[in-house]
Structures are given as C-alpha cells and as structure tokens.
FIKOL-288668 format. One line per field, with one value per residue (C-alpha): residue number from 1; y, x, z; residue in one letter. Coordinates in steps of 0.1 Angstrom, whole numbers, padded with zeros to 4 digits. Example, Ala and Ser with C-alpha at 12.3 -4.5 7.8 and 13.67 -1.06 7.14 Angstrom:
// residues 2
pos <- c(1, 2) .
Y <- c(-0045, -0011) .
X <- c(0123, 0137) .
Z <- c(0078, 0071) .
code <- c(A, S) .
END
This chain:
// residues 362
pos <- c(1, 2, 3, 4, 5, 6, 7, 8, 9, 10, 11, 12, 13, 14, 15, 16, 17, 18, 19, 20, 21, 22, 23, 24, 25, 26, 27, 28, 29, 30, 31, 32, 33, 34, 35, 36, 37, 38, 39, 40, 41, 42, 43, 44, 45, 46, 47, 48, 49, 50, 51, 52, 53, 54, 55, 56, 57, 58, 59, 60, 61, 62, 63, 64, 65, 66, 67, 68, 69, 70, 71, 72, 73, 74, 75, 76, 77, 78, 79, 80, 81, 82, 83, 84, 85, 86, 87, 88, 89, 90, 91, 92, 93, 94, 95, 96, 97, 98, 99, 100, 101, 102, 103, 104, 105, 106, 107, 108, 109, 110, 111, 112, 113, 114, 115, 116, 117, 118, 119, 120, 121, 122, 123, 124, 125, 126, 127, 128, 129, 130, 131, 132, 133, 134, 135, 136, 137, 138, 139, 140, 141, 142, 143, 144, 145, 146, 147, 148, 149, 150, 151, 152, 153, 154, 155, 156, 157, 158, 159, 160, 161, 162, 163, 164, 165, 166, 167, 168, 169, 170, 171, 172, 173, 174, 175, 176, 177, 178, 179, 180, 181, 182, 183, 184, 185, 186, 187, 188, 189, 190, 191, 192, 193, 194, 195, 196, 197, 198, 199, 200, 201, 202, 203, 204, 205, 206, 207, 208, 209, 210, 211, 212, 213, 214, 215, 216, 217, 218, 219, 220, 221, 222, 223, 224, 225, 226, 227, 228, 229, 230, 231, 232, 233, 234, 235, 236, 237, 238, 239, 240, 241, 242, 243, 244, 245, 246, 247, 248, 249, 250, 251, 252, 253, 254, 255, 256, 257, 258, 259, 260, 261, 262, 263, 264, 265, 266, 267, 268, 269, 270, 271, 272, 273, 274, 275, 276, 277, 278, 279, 280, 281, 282, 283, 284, 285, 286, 287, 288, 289, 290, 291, 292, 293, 294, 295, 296, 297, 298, 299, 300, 301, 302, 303, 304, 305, 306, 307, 308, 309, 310, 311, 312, 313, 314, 315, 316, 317, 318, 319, 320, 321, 322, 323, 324, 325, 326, 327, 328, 329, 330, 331, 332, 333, 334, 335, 336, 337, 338, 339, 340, 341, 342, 343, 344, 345, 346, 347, 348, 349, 350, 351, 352, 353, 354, 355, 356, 357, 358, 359, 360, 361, 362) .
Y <- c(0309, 0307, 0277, 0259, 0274, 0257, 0220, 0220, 0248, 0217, 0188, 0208, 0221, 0185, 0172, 0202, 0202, 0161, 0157, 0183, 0163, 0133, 0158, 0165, 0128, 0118, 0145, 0134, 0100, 0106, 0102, 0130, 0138, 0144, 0113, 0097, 0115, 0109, 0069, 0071, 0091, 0063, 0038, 0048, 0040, 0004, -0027, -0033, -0001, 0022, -0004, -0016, 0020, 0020, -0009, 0001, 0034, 0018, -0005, 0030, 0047, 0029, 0025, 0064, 0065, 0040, 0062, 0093, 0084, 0082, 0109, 0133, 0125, 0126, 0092, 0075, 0044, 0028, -0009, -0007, -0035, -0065, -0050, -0054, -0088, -0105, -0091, -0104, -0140, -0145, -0128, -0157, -0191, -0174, -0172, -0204, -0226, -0208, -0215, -0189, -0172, -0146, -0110, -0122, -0142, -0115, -0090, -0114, -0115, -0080, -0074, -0105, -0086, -0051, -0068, -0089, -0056, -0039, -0065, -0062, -0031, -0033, -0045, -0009, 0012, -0003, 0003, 0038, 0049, 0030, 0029, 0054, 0031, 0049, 0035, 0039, 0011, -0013, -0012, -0016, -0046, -0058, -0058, -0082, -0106, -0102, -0122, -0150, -0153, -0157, -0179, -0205, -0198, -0208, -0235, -0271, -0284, -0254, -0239, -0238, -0263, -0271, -0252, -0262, -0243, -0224, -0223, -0212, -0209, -0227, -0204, -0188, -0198, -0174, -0167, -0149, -0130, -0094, -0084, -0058, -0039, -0060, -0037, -0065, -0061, -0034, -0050, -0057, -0027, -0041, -0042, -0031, 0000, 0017, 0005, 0022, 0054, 0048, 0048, 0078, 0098, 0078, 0094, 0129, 0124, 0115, 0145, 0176, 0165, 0145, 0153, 0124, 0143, 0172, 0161, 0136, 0167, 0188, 0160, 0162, 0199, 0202, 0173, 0200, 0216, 0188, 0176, 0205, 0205, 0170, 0145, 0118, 0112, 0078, 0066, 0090, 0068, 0035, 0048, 0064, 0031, 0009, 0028, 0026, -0002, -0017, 0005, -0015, -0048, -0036, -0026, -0065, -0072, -0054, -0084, -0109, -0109, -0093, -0111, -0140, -0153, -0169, -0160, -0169, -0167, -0147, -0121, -0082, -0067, -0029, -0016, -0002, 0018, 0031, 0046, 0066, 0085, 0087, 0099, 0128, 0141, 0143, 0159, 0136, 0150, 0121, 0142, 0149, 0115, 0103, 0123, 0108, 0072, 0079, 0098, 0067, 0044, 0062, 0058, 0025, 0012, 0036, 0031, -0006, 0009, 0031, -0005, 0000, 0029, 0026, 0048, 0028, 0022, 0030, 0071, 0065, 0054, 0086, 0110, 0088, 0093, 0129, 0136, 0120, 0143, 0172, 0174, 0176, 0207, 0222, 0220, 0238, 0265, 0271, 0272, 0303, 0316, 0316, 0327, 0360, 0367, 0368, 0386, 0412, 0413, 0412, 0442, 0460, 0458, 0472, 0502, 0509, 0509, 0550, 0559, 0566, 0596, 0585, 0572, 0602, 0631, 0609) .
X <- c(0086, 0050, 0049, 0073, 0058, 0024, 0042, 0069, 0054, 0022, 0043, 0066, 0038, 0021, 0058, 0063, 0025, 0028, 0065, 0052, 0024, 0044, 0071, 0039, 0029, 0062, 0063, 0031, 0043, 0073, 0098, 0120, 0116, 0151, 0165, 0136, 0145, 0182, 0180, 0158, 0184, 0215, 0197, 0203, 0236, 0231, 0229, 0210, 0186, 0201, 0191, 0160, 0148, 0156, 0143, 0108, 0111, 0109, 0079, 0060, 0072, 0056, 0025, 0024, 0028, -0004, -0024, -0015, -0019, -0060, -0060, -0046, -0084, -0102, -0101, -0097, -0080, -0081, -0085, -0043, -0040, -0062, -0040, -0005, -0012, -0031, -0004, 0027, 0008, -0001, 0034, 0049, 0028, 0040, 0072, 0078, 0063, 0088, 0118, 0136, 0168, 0181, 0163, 0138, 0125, 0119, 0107, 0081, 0071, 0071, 0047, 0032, 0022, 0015, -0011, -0029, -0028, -0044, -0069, -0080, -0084, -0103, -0137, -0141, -0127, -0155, -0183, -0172, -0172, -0202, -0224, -0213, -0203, -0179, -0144, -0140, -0169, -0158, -0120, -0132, -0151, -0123, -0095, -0118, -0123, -0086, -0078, -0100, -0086, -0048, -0058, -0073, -0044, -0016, -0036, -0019, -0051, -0038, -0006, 0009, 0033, 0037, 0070, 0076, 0044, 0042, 0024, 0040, 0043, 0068, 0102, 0109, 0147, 0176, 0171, 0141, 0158, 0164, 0200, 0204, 0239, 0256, 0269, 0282, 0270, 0247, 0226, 0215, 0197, 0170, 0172, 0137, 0147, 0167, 0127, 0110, 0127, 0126, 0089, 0089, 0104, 0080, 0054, 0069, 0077, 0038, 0023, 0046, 0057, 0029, -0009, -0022, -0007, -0024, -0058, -0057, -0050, -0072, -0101, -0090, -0094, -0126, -0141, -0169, -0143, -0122, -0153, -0157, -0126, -0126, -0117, -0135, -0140, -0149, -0118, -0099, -0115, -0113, -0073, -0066, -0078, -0058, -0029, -0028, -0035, -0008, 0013, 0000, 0007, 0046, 0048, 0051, 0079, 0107, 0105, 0093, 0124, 0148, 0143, 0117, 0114, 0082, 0044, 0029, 0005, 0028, 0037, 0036, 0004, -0004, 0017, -0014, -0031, 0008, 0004, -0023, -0009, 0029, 0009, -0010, 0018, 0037, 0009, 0009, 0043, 0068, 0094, 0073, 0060, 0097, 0106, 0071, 0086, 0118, 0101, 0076, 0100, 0130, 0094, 0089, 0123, 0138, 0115, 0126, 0152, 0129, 0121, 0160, 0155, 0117, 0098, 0070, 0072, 0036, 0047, 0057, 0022, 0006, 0034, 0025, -0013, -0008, 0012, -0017, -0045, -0029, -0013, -0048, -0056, -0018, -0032, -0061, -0048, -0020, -0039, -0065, -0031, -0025, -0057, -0059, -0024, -0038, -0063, -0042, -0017, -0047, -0065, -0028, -0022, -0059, -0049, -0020, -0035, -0043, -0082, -0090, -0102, -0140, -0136, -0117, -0148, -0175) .
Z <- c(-0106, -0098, -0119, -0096, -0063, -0072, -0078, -0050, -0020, -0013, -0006, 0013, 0033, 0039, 0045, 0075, 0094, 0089, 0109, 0132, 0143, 0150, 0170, 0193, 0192, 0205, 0234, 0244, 0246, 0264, 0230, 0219, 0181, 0176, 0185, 0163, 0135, 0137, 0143, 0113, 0092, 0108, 0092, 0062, 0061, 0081, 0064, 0033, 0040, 0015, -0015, 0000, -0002, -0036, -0047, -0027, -0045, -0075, -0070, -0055, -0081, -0107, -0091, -0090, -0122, -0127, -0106, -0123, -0156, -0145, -0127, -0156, -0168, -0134, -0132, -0096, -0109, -0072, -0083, -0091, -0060, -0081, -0113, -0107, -0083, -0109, -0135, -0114, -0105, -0144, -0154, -0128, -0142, -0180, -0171, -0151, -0180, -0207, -0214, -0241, -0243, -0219, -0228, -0248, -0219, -0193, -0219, -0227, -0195, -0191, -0219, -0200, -0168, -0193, -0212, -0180, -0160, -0189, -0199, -0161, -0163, -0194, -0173, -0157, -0186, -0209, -0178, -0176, -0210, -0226, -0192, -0170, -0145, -0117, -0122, -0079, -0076, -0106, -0096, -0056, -0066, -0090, -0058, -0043, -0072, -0081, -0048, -0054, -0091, -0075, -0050, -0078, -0105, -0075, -0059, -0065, -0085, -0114, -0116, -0078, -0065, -0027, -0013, 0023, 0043, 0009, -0022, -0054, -0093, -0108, -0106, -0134, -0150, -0151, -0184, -0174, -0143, -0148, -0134, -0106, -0097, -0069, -0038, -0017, 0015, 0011, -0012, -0047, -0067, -0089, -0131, -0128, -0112, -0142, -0163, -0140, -0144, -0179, -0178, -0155, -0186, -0210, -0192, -0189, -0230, -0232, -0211, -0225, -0258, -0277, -0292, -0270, -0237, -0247, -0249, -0221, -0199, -0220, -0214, -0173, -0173, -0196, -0209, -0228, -0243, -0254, -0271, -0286, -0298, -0317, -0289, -0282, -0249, -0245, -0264, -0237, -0212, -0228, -0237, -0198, -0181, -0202, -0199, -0161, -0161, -0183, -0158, -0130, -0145, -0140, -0104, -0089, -0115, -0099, -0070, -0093, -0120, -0094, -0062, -0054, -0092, -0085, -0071, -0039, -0012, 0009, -0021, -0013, -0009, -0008, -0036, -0053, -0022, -0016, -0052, -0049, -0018, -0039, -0068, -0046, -0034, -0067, -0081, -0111, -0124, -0129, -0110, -0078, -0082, -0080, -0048, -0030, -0036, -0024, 0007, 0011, 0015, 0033, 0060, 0053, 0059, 0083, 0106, 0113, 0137, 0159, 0179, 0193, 0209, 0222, 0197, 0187, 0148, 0140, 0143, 0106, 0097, 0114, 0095, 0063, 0068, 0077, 0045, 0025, 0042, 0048, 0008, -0004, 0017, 0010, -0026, -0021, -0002, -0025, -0055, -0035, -0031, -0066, -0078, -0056, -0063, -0099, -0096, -0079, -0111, -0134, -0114, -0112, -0150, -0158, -0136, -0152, -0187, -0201, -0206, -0243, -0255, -0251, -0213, -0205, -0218, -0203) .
code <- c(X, X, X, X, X, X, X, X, X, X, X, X, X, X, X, X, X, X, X, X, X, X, X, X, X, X, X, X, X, X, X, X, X, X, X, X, X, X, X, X, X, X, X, X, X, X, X, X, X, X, X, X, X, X, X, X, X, X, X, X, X, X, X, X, X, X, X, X, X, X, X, X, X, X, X, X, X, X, X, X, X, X, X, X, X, X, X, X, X, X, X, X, X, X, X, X, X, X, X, X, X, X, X, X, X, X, X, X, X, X, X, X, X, X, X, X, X, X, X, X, X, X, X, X, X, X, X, X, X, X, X, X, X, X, X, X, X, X, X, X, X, X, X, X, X, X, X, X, X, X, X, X, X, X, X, X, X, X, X, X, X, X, X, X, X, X, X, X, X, X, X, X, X, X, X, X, X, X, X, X, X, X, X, X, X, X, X, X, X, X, X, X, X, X, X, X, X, X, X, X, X, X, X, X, X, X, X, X, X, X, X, X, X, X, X, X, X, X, X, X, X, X, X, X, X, X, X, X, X, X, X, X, X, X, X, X, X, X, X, X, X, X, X, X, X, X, X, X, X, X, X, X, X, X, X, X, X, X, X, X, X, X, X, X, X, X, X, X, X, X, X, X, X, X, X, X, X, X, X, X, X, X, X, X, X, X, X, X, X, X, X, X, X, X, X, X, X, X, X, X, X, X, X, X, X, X, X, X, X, X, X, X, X, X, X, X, X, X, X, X, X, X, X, X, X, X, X, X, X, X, X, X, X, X, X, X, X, X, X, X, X, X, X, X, X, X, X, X, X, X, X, X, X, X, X, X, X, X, X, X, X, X) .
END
C-alpha cells in the first residue's frame, strides 16, 4: 500500500494543483473551466483525435522511456532532441537508398535509428565516465550540433531531393513501411505503437527481473556502495548513456515508417524535451511513464478545439508546465510524508518491545 501511495499519490497531486491553476487562470480571464474541460473531453470522440492521441502517446512514451533509462543512474540525459532527430534523418537516407523485402527492410532500419541514436550518444557517455564531463552540458551542446548535421545530410548537394517548397530524403518503399490498424475515419493507429509498448515491458523486464536492473538502480541510489559491491561504474555510465540513447534513436520512427516515410526540414521537433517532463511524472516506472504520455497528449490534441469556443489554447501549455513543476515538489513532500510516517512505525515498534532483565534492574 505504501509502495503504491509513493508512485501514484505525486502525479495525482501535480495533476489536481496543476488543473486548478488553470480553473483560476480561466476565471480571471473571463472563461469558465467547465466548459473548457468538457470541449476538451468532446474532442475526444471527434474526428481523427482519439488515434492521433495514441499515436502521440507512443512517440512520448518512448522518449520517456529514453529519459528514464538515465535517470535510473542520476543521469540527466537531456540531449534526447539531437538523438532521436539525427536517428530518424539517418534512419530515413538508410532506408530510402535500400531496397529489401518487407520485414527485414524496416527492422533494418529500426536497428538503423537504435545504433545512430546510440553512437550519438556515445560522445557524452565517454566524456562522463573517463573525464567527468556533465552529461547536461555535452548533450546541451550535442542538440545544437545535431541540427547542423541534419541540415547538411538533407541538403540537395548530399542526400535531400527538392519536394515542392520542401526538402527531403528519398521516401522509403513500402517494403520498408511499418503497418498500422486502419479505423476508417477515425484514423490509422501506428505499427510502431504495439513496439513501443513492447519496449515499455523490455524495460520493466530490465529493471525488476535482471542483475543489470539491479545495479543500474543500485549505482542511481549509491554509486559508493555499488562499487563496493563489484560494479563498475563507469561501464554503468558508458552502459546507461547508450542505452538511452539507442532508445532515442526510436522515438521519430513511429511517423517515419507509419506516416511521412521520408525526413525533412519540416519534421517534428520537441519530442525529446516532451520526454523528460513524461518521464518525471511517471517517475521512471514504465507504467506511470505510460499514463504521462497518454495525459500529454490527450493536452496536446484536445486542446485544438478550445479555439471554437474562445478559450485561448495556450491554458494547455500553463497546465502542462504546471504539472512538470509542481510533480517535482509533490515528490518531495510525499516522500517527508513517508519518511516521518516511518519513523513513527519504527519509534511505535521499539515501544512495544519488553525491557530485558538488565534494562529493567538498572
């Protein structure tokens, strides 16, 4: 029970102080949260919105999953923007210059955007562990370079080609095209969707049930005792950093084998930053994680109705920014909670424990 308090009560927490600051940013602006809330809920069920917040779920979850991976070890992983676009632009040129059968073509570009997302990831994990160099600056720095890599892999003098106002990699072939699950009218679920919550019980399977779990989390919690205890650190480092960032190579394929089949300028953006705040309020467990993806983007697509009604859209980004500030404190009190309450158990047992013989004839 307390186990379960300590993941679920924060979010919930965050979740309740964040809506009610946008309830009080609404009646100061005149807007009733009520009908916010329930044109935001109606959408749901309009259009393509149900399947579009799926498919965004997906892409969030998995760079949740990125970001968690790093911070099992302490490790602020922040540079899983540069990852997963350099990934999906290198995964794009790869696959549009192949030609192989159906599977094997978009598993090898898969493993594709895996290896360029870990091999990118590589620069700061090797900085950390043999030089100390913080991972926040190196991956910070990274982001930055990453954009001036995909603008000279897509320009027309390398591997772009001009498309209308547009500049693109070659599209990739069917063959290469993951399949989604057709609803007609409402939309086309994502293949991509049914691997990311395949790697969401990868990870869970990693964390609880093997010896590298363990001392990842053991390395997170106390990286002098897990020394001590015959793990090496810096391979935990060199390991973490790869991992995530393997991870992140995957979070642009979901729209790259499922939807646009090719890179460009115009590509999504912000998928990494978005997984930091998923993975903060999942508190790094792939369930939690799961339910701040689906939360994320029920916000993020929802909120395209508000306009109808005259609630100004940008309400979601306050409630999103509130949820991300206002988890991190829910954490800390909650765990203060925990901690007095036992100390209280601890102090109650002692109490009820009968004085020997000695104690009781001094």
């Amino acid at each position: 029970m307390t186990r379960v308090r300590t993941v679920l009560l924060p979010p919930a927490l965050a979740i309740v102080f964040a809506a009610l600051l946008c309830a009080v940013a609404l009646l100061i602006t005149g807007d009733s949260p009520l009908t916010a809330l329930r044109v935001m809920i109606t959408q749901v069920g309009a259009g393509t919105t149900a399947v579009d917040i799926v498919n965004s779920a997906a892409i969030y979850y998995i760079a949740g999953l990125a970001v968690a991976i790093g911070f099992q070890m302490k490790l602020f992983n922040i540079g899983i923007e540069g990852q997963f676009r350099v990934a999906a632009c290198v995964a794009a040129i790869v696959g549009g210059a192949l030609v192989l059968p159906p599977v094997v073509h978009a598993l090898v570009i898969i493993v594709v955007g895996a290896l360029t997302g870990a091999l990118w990831a590589a620069v700061p994990a090797l900085l950390r562990a043999y030089r100390g160099v913080s991972e926040v600056i190196s991956t910070i720095m990274l982001n930055a370079a990453a954009g001036g890599l995909i603008a000279y892999l897509i320009s027309t003098d390398s591997f772009g080609v001009l498309q209308g106002n547009n500049i693109s990699t070659d599209p990739i072939e069917p063959s290469g095209h993951v399949p989604g699950v057709s609803f007609g009218d409402a939309g086309t679920i994502f293949g991509m969707v049914f691997v990311a919550a395949a790697l969401g019980l990868a990870y869970g399977f990693m964390l609880n049930r093997t010896r590298f779990g363990f001392e990842l989390k053991a390395s997170g919690e106390s990286p002098t005792a897990a020394t001590a205890g015959g793990v090496d650190a810096r391979r935990m480092v060199l390991v973490a950093l790869l991992l995530s960032g393997a991870m992140a190579g995957l979070v642009g394929l979901p729209e790259l084998l499922g939807r646009d089949f090719a890179y460009t300028l115009t590509s999504p953006q912000g998928y990494g930053f978005t997984g930091i705040a998923v993975a903060l309020l999942g508190r790094n467990h792939p369930v939690g994680i799961a339910l701040g993806a689906l939360l994320w983007a029920f916000l993020d697509k929802s909120a395209l109705a508000l306009d109808n009604v005259g609630v100004p859209r940008e309400i979601v980004l306050i409630m999103q920014g509130s949820v991300v500030l206002s988890v991190i404190v829910a954490y800390e009190i909650v765990r203060r909670y925990e901690l007095a309450a036992e100390q209280r158990r601890v102090a109650a047992q002692l109490r009820t424990i009968p004085a020997t013989p000695a104690e009781v004839s001094s």
